[in-house]
C-alpha positions in Angstrom: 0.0 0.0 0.0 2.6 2.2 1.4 4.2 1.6 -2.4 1.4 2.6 -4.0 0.9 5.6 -3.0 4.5 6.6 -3.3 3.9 6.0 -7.0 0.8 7.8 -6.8 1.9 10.8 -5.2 5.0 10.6 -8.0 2.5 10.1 -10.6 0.2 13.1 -8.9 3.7 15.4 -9.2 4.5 14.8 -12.5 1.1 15.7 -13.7 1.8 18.5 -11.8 5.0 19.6 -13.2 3.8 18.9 -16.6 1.0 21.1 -16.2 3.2 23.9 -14.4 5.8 23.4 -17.1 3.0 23.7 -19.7 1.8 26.9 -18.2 5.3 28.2 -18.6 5.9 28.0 -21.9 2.2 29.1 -22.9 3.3 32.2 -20.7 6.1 33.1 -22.9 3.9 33.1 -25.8 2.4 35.8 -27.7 -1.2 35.4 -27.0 -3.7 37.4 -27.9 -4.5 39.5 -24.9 -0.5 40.3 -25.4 -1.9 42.9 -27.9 -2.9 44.9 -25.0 0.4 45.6 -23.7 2.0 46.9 -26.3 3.3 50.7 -26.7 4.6 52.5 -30.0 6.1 55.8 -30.5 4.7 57.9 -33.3 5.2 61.9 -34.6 8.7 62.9 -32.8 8.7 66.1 -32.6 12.4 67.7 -31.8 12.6 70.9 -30.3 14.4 74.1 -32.3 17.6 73.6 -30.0 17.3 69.8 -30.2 17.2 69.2 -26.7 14.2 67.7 -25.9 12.0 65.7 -28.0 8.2 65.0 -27.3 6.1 62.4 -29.1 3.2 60.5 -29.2 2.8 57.5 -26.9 0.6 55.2 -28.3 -1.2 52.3 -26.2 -4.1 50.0 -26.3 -7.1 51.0 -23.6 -8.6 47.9 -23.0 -11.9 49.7 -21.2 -12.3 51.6 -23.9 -10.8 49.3 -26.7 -9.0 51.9 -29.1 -5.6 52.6 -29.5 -4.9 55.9 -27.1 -2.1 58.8 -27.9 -0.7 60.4 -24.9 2.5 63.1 -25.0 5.5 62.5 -24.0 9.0 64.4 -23.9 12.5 63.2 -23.5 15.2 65.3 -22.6 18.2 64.4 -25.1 21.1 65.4 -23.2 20.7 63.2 -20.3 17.8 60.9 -21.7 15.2 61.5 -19.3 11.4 60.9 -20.3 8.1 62.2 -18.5 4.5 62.4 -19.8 3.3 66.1 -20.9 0.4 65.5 -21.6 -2.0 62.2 -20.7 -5.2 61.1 -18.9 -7.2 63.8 -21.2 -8.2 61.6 -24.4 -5.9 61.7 -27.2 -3.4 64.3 -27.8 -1.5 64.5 -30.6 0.0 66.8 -33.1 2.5 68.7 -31.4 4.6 71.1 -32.7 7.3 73.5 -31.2 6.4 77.3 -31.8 9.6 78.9 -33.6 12.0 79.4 -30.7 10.5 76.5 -28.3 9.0 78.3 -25.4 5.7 76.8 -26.7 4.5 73.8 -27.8 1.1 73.4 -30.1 -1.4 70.4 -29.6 -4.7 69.0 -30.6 -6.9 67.1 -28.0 -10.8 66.9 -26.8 -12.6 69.0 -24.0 -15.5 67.9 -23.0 -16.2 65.5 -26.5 -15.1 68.7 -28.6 -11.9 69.2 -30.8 -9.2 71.5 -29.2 -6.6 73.1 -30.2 -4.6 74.0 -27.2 -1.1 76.0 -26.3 1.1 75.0 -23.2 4.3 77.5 -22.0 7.1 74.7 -21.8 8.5 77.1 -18.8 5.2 76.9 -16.4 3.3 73.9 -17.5 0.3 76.2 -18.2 -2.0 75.5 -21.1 -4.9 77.4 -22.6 -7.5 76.7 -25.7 -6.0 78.4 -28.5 -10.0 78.0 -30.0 -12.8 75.2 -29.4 -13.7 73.8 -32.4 -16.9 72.3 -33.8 -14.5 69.8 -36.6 -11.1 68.4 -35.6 -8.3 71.2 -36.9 -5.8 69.0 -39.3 -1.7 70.0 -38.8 -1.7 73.3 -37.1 0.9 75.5 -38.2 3.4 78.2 -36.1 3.8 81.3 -38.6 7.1 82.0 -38.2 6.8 85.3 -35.9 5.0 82.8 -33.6 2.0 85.1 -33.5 -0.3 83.0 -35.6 -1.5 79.5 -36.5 -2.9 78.3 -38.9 -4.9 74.9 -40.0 -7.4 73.2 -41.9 -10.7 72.3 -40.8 -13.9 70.6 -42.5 -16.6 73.3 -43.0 -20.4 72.2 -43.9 -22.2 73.3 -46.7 -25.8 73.2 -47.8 -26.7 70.2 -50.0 -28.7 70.0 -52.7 -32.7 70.5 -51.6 -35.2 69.3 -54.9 -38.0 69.3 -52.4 -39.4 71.1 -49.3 -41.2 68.9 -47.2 -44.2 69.7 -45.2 -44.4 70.2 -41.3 -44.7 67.5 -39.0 -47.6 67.7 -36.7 -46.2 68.4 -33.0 -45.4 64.9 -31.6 -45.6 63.0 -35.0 -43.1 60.1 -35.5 -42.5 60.8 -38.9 -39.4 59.2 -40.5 -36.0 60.7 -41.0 -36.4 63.7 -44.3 -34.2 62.1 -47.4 -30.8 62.9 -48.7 -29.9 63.9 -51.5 -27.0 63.5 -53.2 -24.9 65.1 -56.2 -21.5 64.4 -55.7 -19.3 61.7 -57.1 -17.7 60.6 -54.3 -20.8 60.7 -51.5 -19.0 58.5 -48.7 -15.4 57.8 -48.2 -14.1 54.4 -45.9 -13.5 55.5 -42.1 -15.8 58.6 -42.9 -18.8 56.9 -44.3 -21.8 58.8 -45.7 -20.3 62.1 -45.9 -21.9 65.5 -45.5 -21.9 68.6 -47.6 -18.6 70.7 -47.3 -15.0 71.2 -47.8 -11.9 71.4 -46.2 -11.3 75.3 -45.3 -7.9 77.1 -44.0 -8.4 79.0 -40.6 -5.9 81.4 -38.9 -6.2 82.3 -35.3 -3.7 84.4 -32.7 -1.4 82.2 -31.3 -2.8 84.1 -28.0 -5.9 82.4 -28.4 -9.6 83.9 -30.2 -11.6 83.8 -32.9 -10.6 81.8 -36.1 -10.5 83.5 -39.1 -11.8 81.4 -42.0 -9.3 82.7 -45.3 -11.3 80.3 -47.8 -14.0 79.6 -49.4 -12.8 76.7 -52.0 -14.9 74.7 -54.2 -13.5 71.0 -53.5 -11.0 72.1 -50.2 -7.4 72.3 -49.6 -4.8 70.8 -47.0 -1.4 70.5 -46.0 -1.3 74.6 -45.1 2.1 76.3 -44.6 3.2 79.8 -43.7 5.2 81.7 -46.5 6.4 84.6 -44.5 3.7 85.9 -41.8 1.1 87.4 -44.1 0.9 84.6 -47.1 0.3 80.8 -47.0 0.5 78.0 -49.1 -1.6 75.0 -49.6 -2.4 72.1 -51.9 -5.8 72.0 -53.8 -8.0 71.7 -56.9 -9.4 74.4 -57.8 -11.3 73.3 -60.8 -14.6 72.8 -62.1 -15.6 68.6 -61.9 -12.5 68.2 -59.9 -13.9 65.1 -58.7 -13.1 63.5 -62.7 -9.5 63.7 -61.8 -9.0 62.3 -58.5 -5.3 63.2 -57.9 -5.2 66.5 -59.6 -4.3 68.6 -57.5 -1.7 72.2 -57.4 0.1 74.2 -55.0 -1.7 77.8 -54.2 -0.5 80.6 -52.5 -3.1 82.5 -50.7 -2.4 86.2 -50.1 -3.5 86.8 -45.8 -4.6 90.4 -46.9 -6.7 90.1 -50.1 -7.5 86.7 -49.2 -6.3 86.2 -53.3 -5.7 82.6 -54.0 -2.9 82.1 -56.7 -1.6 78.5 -58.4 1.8 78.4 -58.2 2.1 75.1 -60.1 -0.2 74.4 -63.5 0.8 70.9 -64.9 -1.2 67.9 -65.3 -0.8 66.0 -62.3 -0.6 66.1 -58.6 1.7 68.8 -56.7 1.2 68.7 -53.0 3.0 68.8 -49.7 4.4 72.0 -49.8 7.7 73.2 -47.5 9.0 76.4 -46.9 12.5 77.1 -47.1 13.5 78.7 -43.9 14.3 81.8 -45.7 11.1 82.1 -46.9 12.2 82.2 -51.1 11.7 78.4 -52.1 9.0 76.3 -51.8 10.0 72.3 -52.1 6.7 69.6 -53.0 6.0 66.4 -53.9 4.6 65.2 -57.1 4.7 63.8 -60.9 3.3 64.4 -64.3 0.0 61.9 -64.9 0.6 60.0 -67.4 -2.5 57.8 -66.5 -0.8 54.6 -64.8 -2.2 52.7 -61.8 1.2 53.4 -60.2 3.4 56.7 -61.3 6.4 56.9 -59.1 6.3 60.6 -56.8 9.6 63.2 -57.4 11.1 66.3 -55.2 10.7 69.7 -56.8 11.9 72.8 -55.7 10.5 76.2 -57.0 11.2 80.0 -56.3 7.8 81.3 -54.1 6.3 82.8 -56.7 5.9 79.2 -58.6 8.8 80.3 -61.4 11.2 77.8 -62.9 10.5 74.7 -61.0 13.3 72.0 -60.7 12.9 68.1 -60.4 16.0 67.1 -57.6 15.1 63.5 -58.1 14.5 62.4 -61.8 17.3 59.9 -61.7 16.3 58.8 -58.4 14.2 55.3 -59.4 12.4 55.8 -55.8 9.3 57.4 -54.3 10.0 60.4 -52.1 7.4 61.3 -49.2 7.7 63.4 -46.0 9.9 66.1 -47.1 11.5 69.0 -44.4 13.5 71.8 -45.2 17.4 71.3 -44.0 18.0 74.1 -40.8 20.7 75.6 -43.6 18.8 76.0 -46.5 20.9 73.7 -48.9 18.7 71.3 -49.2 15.8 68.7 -48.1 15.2 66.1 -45.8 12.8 63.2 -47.2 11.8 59.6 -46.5 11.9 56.8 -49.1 11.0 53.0 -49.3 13.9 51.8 -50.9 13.9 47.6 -51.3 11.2 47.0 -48.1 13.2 49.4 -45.5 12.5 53.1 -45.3 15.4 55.1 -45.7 15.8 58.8 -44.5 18.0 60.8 -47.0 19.2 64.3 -47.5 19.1 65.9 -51.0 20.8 68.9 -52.0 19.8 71.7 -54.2 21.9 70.6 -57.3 20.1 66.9 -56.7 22.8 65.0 -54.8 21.6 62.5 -52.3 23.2 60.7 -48.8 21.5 58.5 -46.6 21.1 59.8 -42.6 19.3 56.1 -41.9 17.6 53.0 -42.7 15.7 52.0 -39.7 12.6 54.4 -40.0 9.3 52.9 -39.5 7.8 50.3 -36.9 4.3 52.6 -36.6 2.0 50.4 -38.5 2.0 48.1 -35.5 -1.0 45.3 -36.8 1.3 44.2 -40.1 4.7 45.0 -41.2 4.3 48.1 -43.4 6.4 50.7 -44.5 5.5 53.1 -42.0 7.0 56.0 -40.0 7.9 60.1 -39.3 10.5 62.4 -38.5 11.5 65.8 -37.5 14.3 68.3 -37.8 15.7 70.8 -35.0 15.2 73.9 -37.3 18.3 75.5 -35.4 21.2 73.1 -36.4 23.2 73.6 -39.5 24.6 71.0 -42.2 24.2 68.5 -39.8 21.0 69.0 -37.6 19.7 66.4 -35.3 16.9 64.3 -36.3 14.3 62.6 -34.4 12.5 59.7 -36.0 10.5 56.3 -35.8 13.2 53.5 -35.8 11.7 50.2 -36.8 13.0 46.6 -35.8 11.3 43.4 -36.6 11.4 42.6 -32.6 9.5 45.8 -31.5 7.0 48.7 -32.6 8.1 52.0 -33.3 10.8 53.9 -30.4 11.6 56.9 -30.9 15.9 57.3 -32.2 17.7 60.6 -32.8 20.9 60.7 -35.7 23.2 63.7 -36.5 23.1 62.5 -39.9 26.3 60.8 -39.5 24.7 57.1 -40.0 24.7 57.0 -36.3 21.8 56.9 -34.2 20.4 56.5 -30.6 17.7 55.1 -29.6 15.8 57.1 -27.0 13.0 55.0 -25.7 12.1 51.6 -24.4 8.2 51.2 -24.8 8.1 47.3 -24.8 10.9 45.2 -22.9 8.6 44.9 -19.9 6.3 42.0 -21.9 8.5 41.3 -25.0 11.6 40.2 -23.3 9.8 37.6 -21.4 8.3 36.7 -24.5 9.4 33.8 -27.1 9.1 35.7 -30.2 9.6 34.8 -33.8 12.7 35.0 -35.5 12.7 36.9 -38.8 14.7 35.6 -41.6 15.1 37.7 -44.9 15.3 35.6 -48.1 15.1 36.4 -51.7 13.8 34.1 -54.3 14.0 34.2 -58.3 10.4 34.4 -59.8 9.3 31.5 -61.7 7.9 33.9 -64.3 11.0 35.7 -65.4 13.8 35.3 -62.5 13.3 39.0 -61.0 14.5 38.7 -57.4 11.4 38.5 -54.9 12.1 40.2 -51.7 10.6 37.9 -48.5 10.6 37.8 -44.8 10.1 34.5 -42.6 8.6 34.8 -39.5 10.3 31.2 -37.2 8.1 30.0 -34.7 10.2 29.6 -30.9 11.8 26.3 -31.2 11.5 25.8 -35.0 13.2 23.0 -36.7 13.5 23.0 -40.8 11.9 19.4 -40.5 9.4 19.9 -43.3 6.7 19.3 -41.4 5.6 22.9 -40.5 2.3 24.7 -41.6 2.9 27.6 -43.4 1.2 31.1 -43.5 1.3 33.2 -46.7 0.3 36.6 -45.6 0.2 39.5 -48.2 0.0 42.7 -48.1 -3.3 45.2 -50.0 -2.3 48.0 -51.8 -1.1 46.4 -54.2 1.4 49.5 -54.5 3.1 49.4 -50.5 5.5 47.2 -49.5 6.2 44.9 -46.4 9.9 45.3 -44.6 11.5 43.8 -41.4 9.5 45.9 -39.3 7.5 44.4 -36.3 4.0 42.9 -37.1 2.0 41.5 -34.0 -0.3 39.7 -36.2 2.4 38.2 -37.9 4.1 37.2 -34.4 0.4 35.9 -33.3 0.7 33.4 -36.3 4.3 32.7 -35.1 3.5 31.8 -31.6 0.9 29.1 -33.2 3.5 27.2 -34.6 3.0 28.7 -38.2 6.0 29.7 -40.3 4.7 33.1 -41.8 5.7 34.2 -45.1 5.3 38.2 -46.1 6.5 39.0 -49.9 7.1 42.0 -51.9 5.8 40.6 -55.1 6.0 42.9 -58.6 3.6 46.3 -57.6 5.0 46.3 -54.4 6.6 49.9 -53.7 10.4 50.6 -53.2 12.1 48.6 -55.7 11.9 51.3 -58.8 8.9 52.4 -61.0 9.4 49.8 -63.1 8.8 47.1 -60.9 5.6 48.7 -59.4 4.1 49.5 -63.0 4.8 45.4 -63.7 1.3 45.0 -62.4 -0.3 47.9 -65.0 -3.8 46.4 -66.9 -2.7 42.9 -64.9 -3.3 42.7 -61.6 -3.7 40.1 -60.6 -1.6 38.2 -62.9 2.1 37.2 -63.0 2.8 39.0 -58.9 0.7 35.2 -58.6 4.1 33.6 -59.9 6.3 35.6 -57.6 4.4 34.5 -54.2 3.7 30.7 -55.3 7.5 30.3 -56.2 8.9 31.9 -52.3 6.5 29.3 -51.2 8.4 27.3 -53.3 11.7 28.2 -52.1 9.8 27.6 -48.4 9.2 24.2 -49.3 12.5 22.9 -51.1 14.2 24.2 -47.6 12.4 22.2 -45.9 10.7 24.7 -43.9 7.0 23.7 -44.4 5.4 21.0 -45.0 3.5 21.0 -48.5 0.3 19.4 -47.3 0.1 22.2 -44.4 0.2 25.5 -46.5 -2.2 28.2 -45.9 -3.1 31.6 -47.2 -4.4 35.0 -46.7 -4.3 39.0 -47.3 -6.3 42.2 -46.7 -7.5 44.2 -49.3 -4.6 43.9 -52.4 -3.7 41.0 -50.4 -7.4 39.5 -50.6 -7.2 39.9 -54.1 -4.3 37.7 -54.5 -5.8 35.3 -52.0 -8.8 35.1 -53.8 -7.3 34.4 -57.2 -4.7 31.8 -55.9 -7.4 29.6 -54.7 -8.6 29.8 -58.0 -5.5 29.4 -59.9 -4.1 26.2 -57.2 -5.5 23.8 -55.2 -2.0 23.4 -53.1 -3.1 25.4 -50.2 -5.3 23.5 -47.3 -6.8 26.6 -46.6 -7.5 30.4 -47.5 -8.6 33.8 -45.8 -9.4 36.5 -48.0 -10.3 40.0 -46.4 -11.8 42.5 -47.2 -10.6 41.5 -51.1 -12.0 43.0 -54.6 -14.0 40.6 -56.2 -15.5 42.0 -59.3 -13.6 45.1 -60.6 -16.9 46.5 -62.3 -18.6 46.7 -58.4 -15.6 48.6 -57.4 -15.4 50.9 -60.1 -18.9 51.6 -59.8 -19.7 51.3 -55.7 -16.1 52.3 -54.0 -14.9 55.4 -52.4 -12.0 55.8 -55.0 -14.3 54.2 -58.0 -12.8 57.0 -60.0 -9.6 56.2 -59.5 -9.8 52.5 -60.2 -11.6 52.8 -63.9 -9.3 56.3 -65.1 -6.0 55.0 -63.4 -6.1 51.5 -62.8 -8.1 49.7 -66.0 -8.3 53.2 -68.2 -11.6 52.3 -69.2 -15.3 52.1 -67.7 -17.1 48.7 -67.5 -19.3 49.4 -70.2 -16.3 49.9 -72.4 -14.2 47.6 -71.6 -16.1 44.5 -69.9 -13.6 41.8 -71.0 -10.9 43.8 -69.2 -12.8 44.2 -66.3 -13.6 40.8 -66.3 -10.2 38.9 -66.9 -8.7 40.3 -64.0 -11.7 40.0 -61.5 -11.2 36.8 -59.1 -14.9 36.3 -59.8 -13.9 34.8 -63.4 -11.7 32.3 -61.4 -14.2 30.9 -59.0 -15.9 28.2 -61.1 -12.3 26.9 -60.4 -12.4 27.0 -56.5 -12.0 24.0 -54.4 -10.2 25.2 -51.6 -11.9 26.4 -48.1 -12.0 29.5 -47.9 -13.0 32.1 -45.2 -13.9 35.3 -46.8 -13.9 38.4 -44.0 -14.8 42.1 -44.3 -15.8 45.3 -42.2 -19.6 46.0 -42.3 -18.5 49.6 -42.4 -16.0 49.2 -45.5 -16.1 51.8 -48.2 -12.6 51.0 -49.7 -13.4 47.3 -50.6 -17.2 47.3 -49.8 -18.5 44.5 -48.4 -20.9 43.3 -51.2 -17.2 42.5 -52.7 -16.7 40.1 -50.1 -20.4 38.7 -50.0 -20.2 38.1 -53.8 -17.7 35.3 -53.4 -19.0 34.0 -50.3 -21.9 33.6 -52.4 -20.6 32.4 -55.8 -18.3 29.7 -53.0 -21.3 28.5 -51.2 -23.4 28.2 -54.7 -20.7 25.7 -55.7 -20.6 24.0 -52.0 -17.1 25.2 -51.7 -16.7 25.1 -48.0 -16.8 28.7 -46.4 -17.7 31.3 -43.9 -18.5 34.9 -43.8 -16.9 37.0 -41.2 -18.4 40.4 -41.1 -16.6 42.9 -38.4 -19.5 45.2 -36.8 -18.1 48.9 -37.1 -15.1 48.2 -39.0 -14.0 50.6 -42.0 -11.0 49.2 -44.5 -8.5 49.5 -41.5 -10.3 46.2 -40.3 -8.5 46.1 -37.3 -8.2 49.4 -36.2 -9.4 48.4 -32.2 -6.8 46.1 -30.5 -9.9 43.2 -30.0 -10.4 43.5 -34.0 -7.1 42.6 -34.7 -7.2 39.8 -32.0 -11.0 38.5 -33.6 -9.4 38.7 -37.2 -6.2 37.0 -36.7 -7.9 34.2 -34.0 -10.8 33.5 -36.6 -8.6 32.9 -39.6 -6.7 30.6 -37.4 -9.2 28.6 -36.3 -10.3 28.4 -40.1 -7.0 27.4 -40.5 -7.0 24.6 -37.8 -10.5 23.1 -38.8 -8.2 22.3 -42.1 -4.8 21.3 -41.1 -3.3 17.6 -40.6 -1.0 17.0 -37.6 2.8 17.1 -37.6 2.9 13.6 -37.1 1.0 13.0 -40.8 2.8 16.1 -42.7 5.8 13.6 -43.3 9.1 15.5 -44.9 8.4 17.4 -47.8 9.8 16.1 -50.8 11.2 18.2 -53.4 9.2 20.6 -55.0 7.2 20.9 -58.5 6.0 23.7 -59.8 2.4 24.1 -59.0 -0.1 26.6 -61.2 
């Protein structure tokens, strides 16, 4: 007896110990609710001096499930870091007035936008002006006397009828809209109301704003030209809404109120920057020659609009987020250049060096090229820099360079969770494309522990646009897949961004088409190593992404399993029902349905499904104006017709950014998972992999 129960008790802690030891190592996972914990830095702003830096520290609120921005500001000399601003609702969009005794913000009293002023000396802060609409990037003039900023202004709609007057107490229903404009709802806006985007001045000492426009179709991106003139970016046109990206650089005269174009061509000039002397104006844009994808150069004009000069026509990259160098001699820009985002400095005669390549990290849900930076307006030649510095182990920190390829990172937002975490190792490869041997850029996320045993499921995950790009920056839904045992895949197939013009304009008049070859041969390459197994491959995308998914499961049957979200299904819909429906028939096909239908047709993934065996989960936002979700129900529909196993996940709330709250990107990645696992075999019966054949 006395025997067994020694055995028993042995028995009793080994169960024990298992489970404890099985507790463990799901503790060092990255589980879902991990989502929560997680910080990023986003919008350094360095002050004039360079001496202290604040930013935007972004978290998840699990009460009130949104990502929330508080303020923040490091002191760069001795690396100290305090909150400025928090526990108010979101703050963001700071700037530094002129000489830094100030600094400019944006937050919400009492449910209501405002625009607010704190003296970095006293801590005091006072409400510049309460606003009825959210002000978008308020401006210092450069005395520091004025701001200025853009601000949606309502309108009245069109009216074809008056109705009569509802008896007192009568439940009558809601009057009708009407509606004359092309574009009538726009994704994360949805139906939207009558008005444009206006510029406002007010006294930096707080008042009255003074509304300087009235534009037909509204203007952004406002910048002082002196302290009496500003410029912005606009259409000024009749039926602007026929040319979508149209779009010139005006000056607008603070006297007069006189609104001037400065730029005339065909084709979109925006982002305007002021020289800090006032006499140049740098801006972003190209001539439209009518592509889906047309690649986005640096010009630099005299401020009267004269002689304008293209700095980067032998640059075979995409320039974006542009500053003025302190000195005057030239301009700051960031640039995706092969799936990292490079900050470089250009000079006025078109020379280029590169300050850093580790910008990014802020896209947080998926590995995007994403990221910000800012320039201490006092330094000279060599100014110091505050940006986003992307890793593939953490979100955005905040990192501050001289220029000198040297930088520093100033924060650490996530080492309290992620370094007792078992996270995914990520492993860059490049691949030759079955189709024509161009070199595929691709990033493998390892599971903890992995093995290349062949016997590993496999996650394709690609990325919408189709014109972005993926890079080693973090992605927690990528490490979610990671922590399930999945080796994830993430590909910058031809149309992806930062590889040259040419590669992006691959997919012109054939998307989807031959970027199909480029992702089924990394899988490939996946394969042959002996990473995966090839009975356990799986595959999904948002957007772009759900494009691809959709039409791979109609081109192979080599994939267990598919997830397409929020994908385009039938281009003639989404010419004809999207927010940018103009944009897709004059840029991407060049033709409207009705002129064109075999075009229209070919590359829809709707032609393909008659060829569908796969199961496939098909997901979309019920609040999705981008990809709407009638796209998404139409092959849910067409898949269940031809009893194709699938599901439709709809997303209560959600716009195109399907996982905007932190428990939408947990319920999007845990549900395609579990589609997933309903599908998969066990390791056990994946066997080794043999080699490879080519699959369609």
């Amino acid at each position: 007896m006395r025997s067994i129960l020694l055995t028993l008790s042995l028995l009793t802690l080994v169960n024990i110990d298992s489970v404890l030891a099985e507790e463990a190592d799901t503790s060092r996972l990255f589980t879902s609710e991990r989502v929560f914990d997680l910080e990023y830095a986003d919008d350094p702003q360095i002050s004039p001096d360079g001496r202290f830096i604040v930013y935007a520290r972004k978290s998840m609120s699990k009460l009130k499930d949104r990502v929330v921005s508080d303020l923040w500001i490091i002191d760069t000399k001795n690396g100290t870091q305090r909150p400025l601003i928090s526990g108010q609702g979101s703050s963001s969009s700071a700037r530094w007035s002129p000489n830094g005794d100030r600094l400019l913000y944006v937050t919400s009293t009492d449910g209501k936008p405002d625009l607010r002023v704190r003296f970095m000396d006293t801590g005091e802060s006072f409400s510049v002006a309460q606003l009825e609409h959210s002000p978008s990037r308020p401006v210092w003039s450069p005395d520091a006397k004025s701001i200025a900023f853009t601000m949606f202004v309502p309108s009245q709609g069109l009216a074809l009828a008056t109705a009569p007057k509802a008896p007192e107490q009568a439940e009558w229903a809601e009057p009708v809209k009407v509606i004359d404009d092309l574009t009538f709802r726009f994704d994360g806006a949805g139906y939207l109301k009558k008005g444009h985007s206006e510029v406002f001045t007010v006294s930096a000492q707080g008042g009255t704003p003074r509304r300087i426009t009235t534009s037909d179709n509204g203007l952004s991106g406002v910048q002082w030209l002196g302290n009496d003139q500003v410029v912005v970016a606009g259409n000024e046109v009749e039926d602007a809404e026929l040319d979508p990206i149209e779009s010139e650089i005006y000056q607008i005269d603070l006297g007069t109120l006189a609104l001037t174009a400065l730029t005339q061509r065909d084709g979109p000039d925006r982002s305007p920057a002021v020289s800090p002397n006032g006499r140049s104006i740098a801006y972003l844009g190209y001539d439209d020659k009518l592509k889906a994808y047309q690649q986005t150069d640096l010009y630099v004009m005299p401020a009267d609009g004269s002689e304008p000069k293209n700095l980067t026509q032998d640059f075979d990259r995409s320039i974006s987020s542009i500053a003025w160098r302190p000195d005057g001699k030239g301009i700051l820009a960031q640039v995706g250049v092969d799936g990292e985002i490079h900050l470089i400095s250009i000079d006025l005669a078109g020379n280029r060096s590169t300050l850093a390549t580790d910008v990014g990290g802020t896209s947080f849900g998926r590995p995007y090229g994403s990221g910000s930076f800012s320039v201490a307006s006092n330094g000279g030649s060599q100014p110091k820099i505050a940006y986003t510095k992307a890793s593939t182990e953490r979100p955005a920190e905040v990192a501050m360079t001289t220029g000198a390829k040297q930088s520093k990172t100033m924060t650490d937002l996530n080492s309290d969770v992620l370094d007792y975490l078992d996270m995914a190792k990520i492993e860059e490869i490049s691949v030759k494309s079955r189709h024509d041997q161009r070199d595929i850029e691709a990033w493998v996320a390892l599971p903890p522990g992995f093995k290349a045993d062949g016997t590993y499921p496999m996650i394709l995950e690609i990325h919408g646009g189709p014109f972005a790009m993926y890079g080693p920056f973090f992605g927690a839904e990528i490490q979610r897949y990671a922590a399930q045992g999945y080796v994830t895949v993430y590909v910058n197939p031809r149309g992806s961004t930062g590889y040259g013009e040419e590669f992006a304009q691959l997919i012109d008049l054939a998307y989807p088409g031959n970027d199909h070859d480029d992702l089924m041969s990394v899988v490939d390459e996946l394969i042959s190593k002996q990473y995966v197994s090839d009975k356990r491959l799986f595959i999904t995308g948002g957007s772009g992404g759900g494009v691809l998914t959709a039409w791979a499961v109609g081109k192979t049957q080599r994939f267990a399993a598919a997830a397409t979200v929020k994908p385009v299904i039938n281009w003639t819909s989404m010419a004809l029902s999207a927010d940018i429906a103009r944009f897709v028939s004059r840029h991407w096909l060049r033709a409207q349905p009705w002129e064109d239908p075999e075009l229209y047709w070919r590359l829809s993934p709707l032609s393909l499904v008659g060829n569908v065996k796969t199961p496939t989960l098909v997901m979309v936002g019920e609040a999705d104006w981008r990809t709407p979700a009638w796209e998404a129900e139409q092959f849910y529909t067409a898949l269940k017709v031809q009893k194709v196993d699938t599901a439709l996940v709809r997303v209560p709330g959600a716009s195109h950014l399907i996982a905007a709250r932190p428990s939408q990107l947990i319920a999007k990645v845990d549900n395609i998972m579990a589609w997933f696992a309903k599908y998969d075999l066990k390791p056990e019966d994946a066997g080794s992999s043999e080699q490879v054949t080519t699959s369609k």
